[in-house]
C-alpha positions as CSV (number, residue, x, y, z in Angstrom):
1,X,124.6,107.7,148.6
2,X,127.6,106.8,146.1
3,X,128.6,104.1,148.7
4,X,124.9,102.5,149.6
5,X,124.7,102.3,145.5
6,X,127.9,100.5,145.2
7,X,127.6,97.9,147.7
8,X,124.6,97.3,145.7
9,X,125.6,96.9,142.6
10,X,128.7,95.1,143.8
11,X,126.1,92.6,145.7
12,X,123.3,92.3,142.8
13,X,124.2,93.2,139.4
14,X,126.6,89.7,138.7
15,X,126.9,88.2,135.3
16,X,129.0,89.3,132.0
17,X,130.6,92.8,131.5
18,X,130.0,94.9,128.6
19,X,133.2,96.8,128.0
20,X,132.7,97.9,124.5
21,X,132.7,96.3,120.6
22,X,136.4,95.6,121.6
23,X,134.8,92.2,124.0
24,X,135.0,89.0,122.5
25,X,132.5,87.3,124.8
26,X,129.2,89.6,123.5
27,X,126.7,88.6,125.4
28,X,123.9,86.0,123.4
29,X,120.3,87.2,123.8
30,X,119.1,83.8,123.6
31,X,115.0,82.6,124.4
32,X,115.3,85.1,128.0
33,X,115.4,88.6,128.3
34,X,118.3,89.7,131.4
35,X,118.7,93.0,132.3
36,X,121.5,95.3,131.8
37,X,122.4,97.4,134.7
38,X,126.1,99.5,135.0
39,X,127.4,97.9,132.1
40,X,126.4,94.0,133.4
41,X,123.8,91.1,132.6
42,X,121.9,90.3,135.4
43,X,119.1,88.6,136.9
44,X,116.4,89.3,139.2
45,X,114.2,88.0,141.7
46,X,110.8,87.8,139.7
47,X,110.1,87.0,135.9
48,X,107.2,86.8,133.6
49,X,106.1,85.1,130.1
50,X,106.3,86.6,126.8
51,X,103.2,85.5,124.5
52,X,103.3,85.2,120.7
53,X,101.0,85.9,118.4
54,X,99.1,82.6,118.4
55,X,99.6,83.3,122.8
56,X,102.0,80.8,123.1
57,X,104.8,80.9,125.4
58,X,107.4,82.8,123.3
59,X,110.1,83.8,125.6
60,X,110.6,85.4,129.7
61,X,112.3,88.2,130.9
62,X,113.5,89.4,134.3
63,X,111.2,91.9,136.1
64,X,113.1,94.8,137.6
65,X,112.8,95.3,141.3
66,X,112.6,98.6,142.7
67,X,116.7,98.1,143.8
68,X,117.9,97.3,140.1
69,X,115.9,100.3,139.2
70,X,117.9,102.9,141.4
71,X,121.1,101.3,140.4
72,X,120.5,101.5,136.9
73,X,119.7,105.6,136.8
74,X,122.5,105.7,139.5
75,X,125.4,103.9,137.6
76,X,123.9,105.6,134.2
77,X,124.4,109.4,135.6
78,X,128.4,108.2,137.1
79,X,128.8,107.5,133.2
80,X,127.1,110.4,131.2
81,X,129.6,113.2,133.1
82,X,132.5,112.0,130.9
83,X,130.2,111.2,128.1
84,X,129.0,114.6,127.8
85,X,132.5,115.7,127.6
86,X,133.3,113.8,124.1
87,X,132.9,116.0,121.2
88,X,129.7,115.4,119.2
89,X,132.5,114.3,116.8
90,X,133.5,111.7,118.5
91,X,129.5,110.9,119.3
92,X,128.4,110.9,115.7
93,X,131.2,108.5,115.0
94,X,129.9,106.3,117.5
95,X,126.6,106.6,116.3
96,X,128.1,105.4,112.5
97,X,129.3,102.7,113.7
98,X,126.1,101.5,115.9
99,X,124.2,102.0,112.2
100,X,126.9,100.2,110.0
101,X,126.2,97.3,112.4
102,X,122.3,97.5,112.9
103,X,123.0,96.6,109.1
104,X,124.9,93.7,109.1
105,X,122.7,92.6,112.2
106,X,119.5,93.1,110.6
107,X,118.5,89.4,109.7
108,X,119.2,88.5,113.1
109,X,117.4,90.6,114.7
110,X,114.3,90.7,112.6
111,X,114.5,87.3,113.2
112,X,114.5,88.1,116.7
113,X,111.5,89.9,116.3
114,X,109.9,87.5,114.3
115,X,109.8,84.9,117.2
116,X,108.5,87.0,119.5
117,X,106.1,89.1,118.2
118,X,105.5,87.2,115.0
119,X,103.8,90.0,112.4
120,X,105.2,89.8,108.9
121,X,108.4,89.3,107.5
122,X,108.1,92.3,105.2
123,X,107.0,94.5,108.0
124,X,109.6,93.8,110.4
125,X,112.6,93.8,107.8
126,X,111.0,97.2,106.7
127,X,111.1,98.6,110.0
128,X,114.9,97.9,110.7
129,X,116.3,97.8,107.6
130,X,114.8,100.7,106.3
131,X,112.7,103.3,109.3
132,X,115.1,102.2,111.8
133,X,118.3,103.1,109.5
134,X,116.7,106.1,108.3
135,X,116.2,107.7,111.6
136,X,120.2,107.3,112.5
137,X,120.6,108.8,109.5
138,X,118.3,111.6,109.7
139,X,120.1,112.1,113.3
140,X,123.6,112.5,111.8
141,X,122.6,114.3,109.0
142,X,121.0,117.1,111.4
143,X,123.3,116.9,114.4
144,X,125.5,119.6,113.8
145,X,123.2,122.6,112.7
146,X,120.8,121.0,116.1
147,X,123.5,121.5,118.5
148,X,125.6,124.3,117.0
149,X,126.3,127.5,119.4
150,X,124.3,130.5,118.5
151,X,125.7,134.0,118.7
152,X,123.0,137.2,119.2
153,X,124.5,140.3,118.9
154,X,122.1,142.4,121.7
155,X,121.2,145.5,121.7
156,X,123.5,147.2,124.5
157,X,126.4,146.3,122.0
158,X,127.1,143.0,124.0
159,X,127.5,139.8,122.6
160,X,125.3,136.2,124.2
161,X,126.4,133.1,122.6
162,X,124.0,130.0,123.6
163,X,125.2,126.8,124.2
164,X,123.1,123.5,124.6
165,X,124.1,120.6,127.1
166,X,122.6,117.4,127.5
167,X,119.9,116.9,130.7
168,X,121.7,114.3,131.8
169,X,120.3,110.5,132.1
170,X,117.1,110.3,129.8
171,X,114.4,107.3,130.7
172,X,113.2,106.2,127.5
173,X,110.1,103.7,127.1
174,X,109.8,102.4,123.9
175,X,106.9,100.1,122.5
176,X,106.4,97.1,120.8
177,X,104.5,97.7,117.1
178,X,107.8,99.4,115.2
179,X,110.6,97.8,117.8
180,X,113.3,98.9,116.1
181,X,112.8,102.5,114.8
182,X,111.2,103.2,117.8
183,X,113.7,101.8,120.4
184,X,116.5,103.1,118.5
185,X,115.7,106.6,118.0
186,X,114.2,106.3,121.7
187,X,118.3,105.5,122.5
188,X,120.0,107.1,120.0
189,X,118.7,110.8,119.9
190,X,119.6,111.0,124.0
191,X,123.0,109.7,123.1
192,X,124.0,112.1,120.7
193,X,123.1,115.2,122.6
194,X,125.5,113.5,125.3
195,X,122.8,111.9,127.6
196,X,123.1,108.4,129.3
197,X,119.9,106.4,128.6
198,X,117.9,104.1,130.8
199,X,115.2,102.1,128.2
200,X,112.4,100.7,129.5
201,X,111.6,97.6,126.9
202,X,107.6,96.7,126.4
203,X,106.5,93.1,127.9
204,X,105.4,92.3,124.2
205,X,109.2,92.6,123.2
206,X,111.9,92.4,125.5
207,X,113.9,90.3,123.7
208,X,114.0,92.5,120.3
209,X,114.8,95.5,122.4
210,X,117.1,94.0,124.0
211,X,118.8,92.6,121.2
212,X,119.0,95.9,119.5
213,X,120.3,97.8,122.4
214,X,123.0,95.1,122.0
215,X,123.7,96.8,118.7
216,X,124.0,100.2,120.3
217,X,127.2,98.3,123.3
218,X,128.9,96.6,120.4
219,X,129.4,99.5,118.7
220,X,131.4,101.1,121.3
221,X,129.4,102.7,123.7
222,X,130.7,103.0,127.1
223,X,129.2,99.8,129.0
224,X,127.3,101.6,131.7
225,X,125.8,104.4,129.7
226,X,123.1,102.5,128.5
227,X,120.5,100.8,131.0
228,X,118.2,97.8,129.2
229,X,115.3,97.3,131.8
230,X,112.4,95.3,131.6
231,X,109.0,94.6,133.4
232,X,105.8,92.8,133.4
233,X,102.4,94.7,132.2
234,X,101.1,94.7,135.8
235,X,104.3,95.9,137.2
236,X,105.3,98.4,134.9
237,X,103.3,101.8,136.1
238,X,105.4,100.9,139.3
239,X,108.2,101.1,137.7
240,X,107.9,104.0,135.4
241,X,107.0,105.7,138.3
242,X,109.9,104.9,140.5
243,X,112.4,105.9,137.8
244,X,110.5,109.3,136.6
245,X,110.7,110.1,140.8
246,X,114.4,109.3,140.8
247,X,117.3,112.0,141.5
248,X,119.5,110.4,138.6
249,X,116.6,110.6,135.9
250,X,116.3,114.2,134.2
251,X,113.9,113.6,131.0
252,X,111.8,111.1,129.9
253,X,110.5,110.4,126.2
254,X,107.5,107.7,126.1
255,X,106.0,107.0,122.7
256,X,102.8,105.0,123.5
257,X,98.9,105.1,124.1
258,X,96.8,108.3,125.7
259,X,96.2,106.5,129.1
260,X,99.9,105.8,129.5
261,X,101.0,108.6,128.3
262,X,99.3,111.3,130.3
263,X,100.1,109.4,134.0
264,X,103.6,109.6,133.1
265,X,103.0,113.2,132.0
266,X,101.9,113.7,135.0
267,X,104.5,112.4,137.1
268,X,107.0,114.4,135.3
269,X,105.1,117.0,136.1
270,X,105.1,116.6,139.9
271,X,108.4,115.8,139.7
272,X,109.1,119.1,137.3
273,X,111.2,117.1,134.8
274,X,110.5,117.2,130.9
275,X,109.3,115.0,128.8
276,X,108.3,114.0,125.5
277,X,105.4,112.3,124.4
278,X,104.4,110.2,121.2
279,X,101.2,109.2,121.8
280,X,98.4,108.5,119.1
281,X,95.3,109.4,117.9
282,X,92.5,108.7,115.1
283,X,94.9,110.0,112.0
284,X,92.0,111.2,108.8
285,X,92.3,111.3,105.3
286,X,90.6,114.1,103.3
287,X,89.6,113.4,100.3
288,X,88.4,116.6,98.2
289,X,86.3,116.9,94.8
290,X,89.4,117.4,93.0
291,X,91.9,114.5,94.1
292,X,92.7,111.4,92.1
293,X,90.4,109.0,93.2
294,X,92.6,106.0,92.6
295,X,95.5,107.3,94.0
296,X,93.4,108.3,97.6
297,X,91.6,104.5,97.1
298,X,95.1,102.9,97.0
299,X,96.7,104.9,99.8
300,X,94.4,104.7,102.2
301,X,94.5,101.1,101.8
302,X,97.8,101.4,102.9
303,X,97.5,103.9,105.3
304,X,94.9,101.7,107.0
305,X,96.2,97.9,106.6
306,X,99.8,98.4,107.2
307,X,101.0,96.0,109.6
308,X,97.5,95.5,110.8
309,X,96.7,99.0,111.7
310,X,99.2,98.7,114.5
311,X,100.5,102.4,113.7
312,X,100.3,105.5,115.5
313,X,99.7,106.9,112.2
314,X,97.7,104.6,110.6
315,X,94.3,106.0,108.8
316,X,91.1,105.4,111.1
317,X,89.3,107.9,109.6
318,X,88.1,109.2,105.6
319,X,86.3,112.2,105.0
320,X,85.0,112.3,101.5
321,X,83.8,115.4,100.4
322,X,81.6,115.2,96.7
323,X,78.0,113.9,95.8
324,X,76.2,111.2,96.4
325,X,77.1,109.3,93.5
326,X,80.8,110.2,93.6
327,X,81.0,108.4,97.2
328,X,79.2,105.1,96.0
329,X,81.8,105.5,93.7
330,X,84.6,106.4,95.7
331,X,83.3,103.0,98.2
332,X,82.9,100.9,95.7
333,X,86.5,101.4,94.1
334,X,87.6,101.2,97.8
335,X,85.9,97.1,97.6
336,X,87.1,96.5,94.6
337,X,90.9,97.5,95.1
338,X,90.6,95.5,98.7
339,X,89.8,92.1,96.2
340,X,93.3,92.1,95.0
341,X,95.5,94.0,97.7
342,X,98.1,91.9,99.6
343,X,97.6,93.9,102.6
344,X,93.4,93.1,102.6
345,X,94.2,89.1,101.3
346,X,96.7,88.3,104.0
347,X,95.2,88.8,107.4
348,X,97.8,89.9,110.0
349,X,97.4,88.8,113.8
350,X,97.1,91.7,116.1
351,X,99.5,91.7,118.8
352,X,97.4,91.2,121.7
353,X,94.2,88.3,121.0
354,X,92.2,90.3,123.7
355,X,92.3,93.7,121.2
356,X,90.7,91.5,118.4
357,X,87.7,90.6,120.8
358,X,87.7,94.2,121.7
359,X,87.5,95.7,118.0
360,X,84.5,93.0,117.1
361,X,82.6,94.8,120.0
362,X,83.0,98.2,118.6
363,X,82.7,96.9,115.2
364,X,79.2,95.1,116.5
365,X,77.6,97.8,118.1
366,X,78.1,100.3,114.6
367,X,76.7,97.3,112.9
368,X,73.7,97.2,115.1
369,X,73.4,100.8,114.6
370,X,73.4,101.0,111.1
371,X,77.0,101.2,109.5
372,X,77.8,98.5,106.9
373,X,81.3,97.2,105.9
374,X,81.9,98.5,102.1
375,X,84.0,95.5,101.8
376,X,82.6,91.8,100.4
377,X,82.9,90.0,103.7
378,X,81.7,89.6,107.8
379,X,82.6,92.5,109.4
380,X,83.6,90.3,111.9
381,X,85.7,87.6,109.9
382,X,88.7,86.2,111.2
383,X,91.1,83.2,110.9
384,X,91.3,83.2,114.6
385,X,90.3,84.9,117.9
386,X,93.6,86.7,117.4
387,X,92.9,88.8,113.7
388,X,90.4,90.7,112.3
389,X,89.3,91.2,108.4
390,X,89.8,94.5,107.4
391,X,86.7,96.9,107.7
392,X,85.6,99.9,105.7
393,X,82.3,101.2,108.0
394,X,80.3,103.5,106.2
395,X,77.3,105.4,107.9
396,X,78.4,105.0,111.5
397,X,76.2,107.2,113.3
398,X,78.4,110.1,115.8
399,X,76.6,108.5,119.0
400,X,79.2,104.8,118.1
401,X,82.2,104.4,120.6
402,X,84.4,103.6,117.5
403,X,84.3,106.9,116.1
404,X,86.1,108.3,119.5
405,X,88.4,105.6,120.6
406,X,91.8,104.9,118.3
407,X,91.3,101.3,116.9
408,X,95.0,100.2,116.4
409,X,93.5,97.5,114.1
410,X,92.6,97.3,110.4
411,X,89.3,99.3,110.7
412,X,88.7,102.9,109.0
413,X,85.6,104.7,109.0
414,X,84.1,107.0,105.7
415,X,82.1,109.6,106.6
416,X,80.9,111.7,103.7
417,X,80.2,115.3,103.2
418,X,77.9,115.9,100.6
419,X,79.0,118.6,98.3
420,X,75.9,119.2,96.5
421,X,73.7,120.1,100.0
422,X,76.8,121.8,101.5
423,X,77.2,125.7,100.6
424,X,80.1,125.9,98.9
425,X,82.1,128.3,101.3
426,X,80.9,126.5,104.0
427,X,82.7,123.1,102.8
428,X,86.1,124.0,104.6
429,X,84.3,124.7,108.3
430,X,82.7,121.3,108.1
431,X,85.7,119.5,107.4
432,X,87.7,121.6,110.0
433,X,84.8,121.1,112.3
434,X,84.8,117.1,112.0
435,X,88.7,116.9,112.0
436,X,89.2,119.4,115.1
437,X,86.6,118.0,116.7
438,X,88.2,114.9,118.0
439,X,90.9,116.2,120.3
440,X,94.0,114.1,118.8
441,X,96.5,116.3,116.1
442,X,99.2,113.7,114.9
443,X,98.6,113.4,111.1
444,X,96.4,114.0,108.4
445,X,96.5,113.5,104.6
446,X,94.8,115.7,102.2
447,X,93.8,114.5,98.8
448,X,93.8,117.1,96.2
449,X,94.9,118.4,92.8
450,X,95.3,122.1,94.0
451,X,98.7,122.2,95.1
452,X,101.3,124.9,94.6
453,X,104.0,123.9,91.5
454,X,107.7,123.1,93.3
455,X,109.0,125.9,92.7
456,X,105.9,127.3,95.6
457,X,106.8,124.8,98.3
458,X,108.2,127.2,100.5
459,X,105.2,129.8,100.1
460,X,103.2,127.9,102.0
461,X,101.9,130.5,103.8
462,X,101.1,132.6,100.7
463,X,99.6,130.0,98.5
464,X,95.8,130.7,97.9
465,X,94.8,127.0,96.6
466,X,92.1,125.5,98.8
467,X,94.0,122.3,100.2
468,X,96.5,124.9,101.6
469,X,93.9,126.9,102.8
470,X,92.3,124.2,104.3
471,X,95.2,122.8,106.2
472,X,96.3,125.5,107.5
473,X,92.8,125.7,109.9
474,X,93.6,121.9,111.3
475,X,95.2,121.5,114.8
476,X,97.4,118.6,113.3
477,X,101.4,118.6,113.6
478,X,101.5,116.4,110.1
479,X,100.0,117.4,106.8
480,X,100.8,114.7,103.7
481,X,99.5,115.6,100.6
482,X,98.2,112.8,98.0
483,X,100.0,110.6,100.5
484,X,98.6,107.8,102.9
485,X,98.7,109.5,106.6
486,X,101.6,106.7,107.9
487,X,104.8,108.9,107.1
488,X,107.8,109.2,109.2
489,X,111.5,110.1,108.1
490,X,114.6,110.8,110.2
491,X,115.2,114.7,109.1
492,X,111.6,115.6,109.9
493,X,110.3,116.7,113.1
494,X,107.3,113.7,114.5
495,X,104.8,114.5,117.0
496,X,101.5,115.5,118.1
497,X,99.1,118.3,118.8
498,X,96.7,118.1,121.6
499,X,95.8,114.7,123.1
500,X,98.3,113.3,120.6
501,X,101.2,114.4,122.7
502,X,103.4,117.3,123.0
503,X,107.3,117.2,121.8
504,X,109.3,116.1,118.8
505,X,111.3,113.5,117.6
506,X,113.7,113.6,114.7
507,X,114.9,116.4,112.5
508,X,116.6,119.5,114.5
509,X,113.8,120.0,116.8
510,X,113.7,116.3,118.0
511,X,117.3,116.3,118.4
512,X,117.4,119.8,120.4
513,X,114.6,118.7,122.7
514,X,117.0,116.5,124.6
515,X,119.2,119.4,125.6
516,X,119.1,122.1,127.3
517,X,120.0,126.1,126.7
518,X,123.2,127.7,128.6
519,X,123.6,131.7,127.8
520,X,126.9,133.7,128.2
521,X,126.0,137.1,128.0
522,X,129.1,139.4,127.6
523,X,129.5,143.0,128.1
524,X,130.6,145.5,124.7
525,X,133.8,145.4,125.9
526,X,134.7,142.3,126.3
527,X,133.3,140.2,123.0
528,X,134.5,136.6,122.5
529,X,135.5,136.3,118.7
């Protein structure tokens, strides 16, 4: 086995060497993605094209044959034995100097990004100046308390102390909408619990991914540890599935769609290895008859136009509960604040032209069957077969696709529950009912004035007032109260219930779930101190 592998590499993987921050010939990313495979660039039979948003030619990668892929995992789990040995001191300093450089690299390679994915400015220096910082951050901060021993005194008098070790090589597959928080934490949180890491880039942006990984070499990390793969869309399930059913691969983290996600679920399963899924979902905002109107109006603006809509998180979904007159209210404040918001005025492109065409036909057939757009425009206006206006659909009747399916545009839907009709203790199992009903658990924001004072924080589970009562009854792993629903920092855990995935990033639990338990159980007698 080692010597079939070697002969290969030796034969196929040609080009530049990474051999740490020490080289002076860093290899330039320039208009085509290469691979990176045992610490070289190299090259590959096959590529394909990388559109921009106006679906012009961008940039080409190298699509990775089924060979590359082997020798990637192989050389990866060669390396991670003597990583896995380094102290987490000496991993957290490598992980301070991979985020002191993101820094000083972050022009560049929002830059980067901005060529091939286009999106705005503002969003993409955002996401690596500020999420993708902040998630390093939260992983040093919490590094030490997540990967600490932990004694148990038992009850025979003995003593078991339990360890955690890394799985080994980790297959990450990172997408395209937030490149760099999401690629880095995909790299960096398998690192620092002493895994190698094979990423799998998106065929939106190989290029940015690439050119952060760069970050992650320059800052010292052993060249072969880290695996930058890439692949075409039609290729990729291929691919995915060759590494998941590979010896050297031992966990996978995928933060994507439901379809995606639950194949590659699958193959872990089959293949008994775990996993950790991201995946999405149709995130609601609940607005109650005591919340600040104008504060829920400006934040799920927000929550729904960021970056197009092209979030996980963003908000597809309002449920407004009050009367009549307060919801013509509450949707005509919502208009009104869309006149003069920057994220309404200035369509964004979505990142693929043929999602646009897509979100019309679901927008059409709610139209047809009686919704209407709250907001002063076609519900179908665009500046090009590649955008879409922003829509607020009121009335959409249950039997519309668009109230199942996640949008990933700049569409939200407000349904209304009408408090004067409604029996006031039966308020809460409607809401419940409509949230729980739709099989996705990622995030929800509630909008209310009853909230415990901040010295009650922690008695959540005590607290009597009815927006605590009323989230503890939703199957969501997020809760943000008087906040839009898009809400992710480094020190807390992110994930999903139910078809929104299973598994954390961030915060201690993210960090733990790419290691595994050891227990040394020792007799009375013989007690380690």
């Amino acid at each position: 086995m080692l010597g079939r592998h070697c002969k290969y590499l030796s034969r196929h993987v040609s080009g530049k060497a990474y051999v740490s921050s020490t080289a002076t010939d860093s290899f330039d990313v320039g208009k085509f993605a290469r691979l990176i495979i045992a610490g070289r660039v190299c090259d590959s039979q096959q590529t394909f094209e990388v559109r921009g948003a106006d679906d012009t030619v961008v940039s080409g990668a190298y699509d990775t044959d089924a060979g590359q892929a082997e020798s990637a995992a192989f050389a990866c789990s060669i390396a991670q034995h003597a990583w896995s040995q380094q102290s987490l001191h000496h991993r957290k300093e490598f992980l301070r100097k991979a985020l002191s450089l993101l820094i000083s690299r972050r022009d560049e390679l929002a830059t980067i990004a901005r060529e091939e994915l286009g999106g705005s400015p503002e969003w993409l220096n955002f996401d690596v100046t500020v999420l993708a910082t902040g998630s390093l951050r939260g992983l040093l901060d919490t590094a030490d308390a997540a990967l600490a021993p932990t004694r148990i005194e038992r009850e025979d008098g003995g003593i078991s102390i339990v360890t955690r070790h890394p799985h080994g090589v980790c297959l990450a597959v990172a997408p395209w909408n937030a490149p760099f928080v999401l690629t880095a934490r995909a790299i960096a949180t398998p690192l620092l619990a002493g895994n190698a890491c094979v990423l799998k880039t998106s065929e939106r942006s190989p290029r940015t991914q690439l050119a952060l990984a760069q970050v992650f070499l320059d800052a010292g990390l052993p060249a072969d540890l880290l695996a930058v793969l890439h692949s075409s869309r039609a290729a990729a399930p291929h691919l995915i599935s060759r590494l998941v059913a590979s010896d050297n691969i031992q966990h996978v983290n995928f933060t994507g769609g439901f379809v995606a996600g639950s194949k590659i679920a699958a193959a872990c399963g089959r293949a008994m290895k775990p996993c950790l899924m991201e995946l999405g979902g149709k995130a609601c905002a609940i607005v109650l008859e005591d919340a600040d109107i104008d504060t829920a109006v400006n934040q799920i603006l927000v929550g729904t136009l960021l970056h197009a809509g092209q979030i996980c998180m963003s908000t597809e979904r309002v449920i407004f509960v009050g009367t009549n007159i307060a919801f013509e209210d509450f949707c005509r404040k919502i208009s009104l604040a869309a006149k003069h918001h920057p994220l309404a005025l200035h369509v964004k492109p979505l990142a693929l032209g043929v999602r646009s065409s897509d979100l019309k036909t679901l927008i059409s057939e709610a139209i047809s069957a009686g919704a209407r757009n709250v907001l002063d425009h076609d519900a179908h206006a665009s500046h090009s077969s590649r955008t879409l206006a922003p829509n607020f659909l009121r009335d959409v009747p249950t039997s519309c696709k668009i109230n199942k399916e996640e949008t990933f545009g700049p569409v939200c839907l407000l349904e209304h529950i009408d408090s004067a009709r409604v029996p006031a203790g039966d308020l809460h199992n409607q809401i419940v009912d409509r949230v729980n009903s739709g099989n996705s658990g990622l995030t929800v924001s509630i909008f209310s004035s009853s909230l415990p004072e901040a010295d009650q924080k922690l008695m959540i589970d005590v607290y009597d007032g009815h927006a605590l009562q009323l989230a503890r009854r939703l199957n969501t792993a997020a809760i943000h109260f008087n906040k839009m629903t898009v809400g992710d920092d480094g020190r807390v855990p992110h994930g999903g219930f139910r078809l929104s995935g299973f598994g954390r990033f961030n915060g201690l639990e993210g960090l733990r779930s790419f290691s595994q338990t050891k227990t040394w159980n020792f007799p009375a007698r013989c007690v380690p101190p």
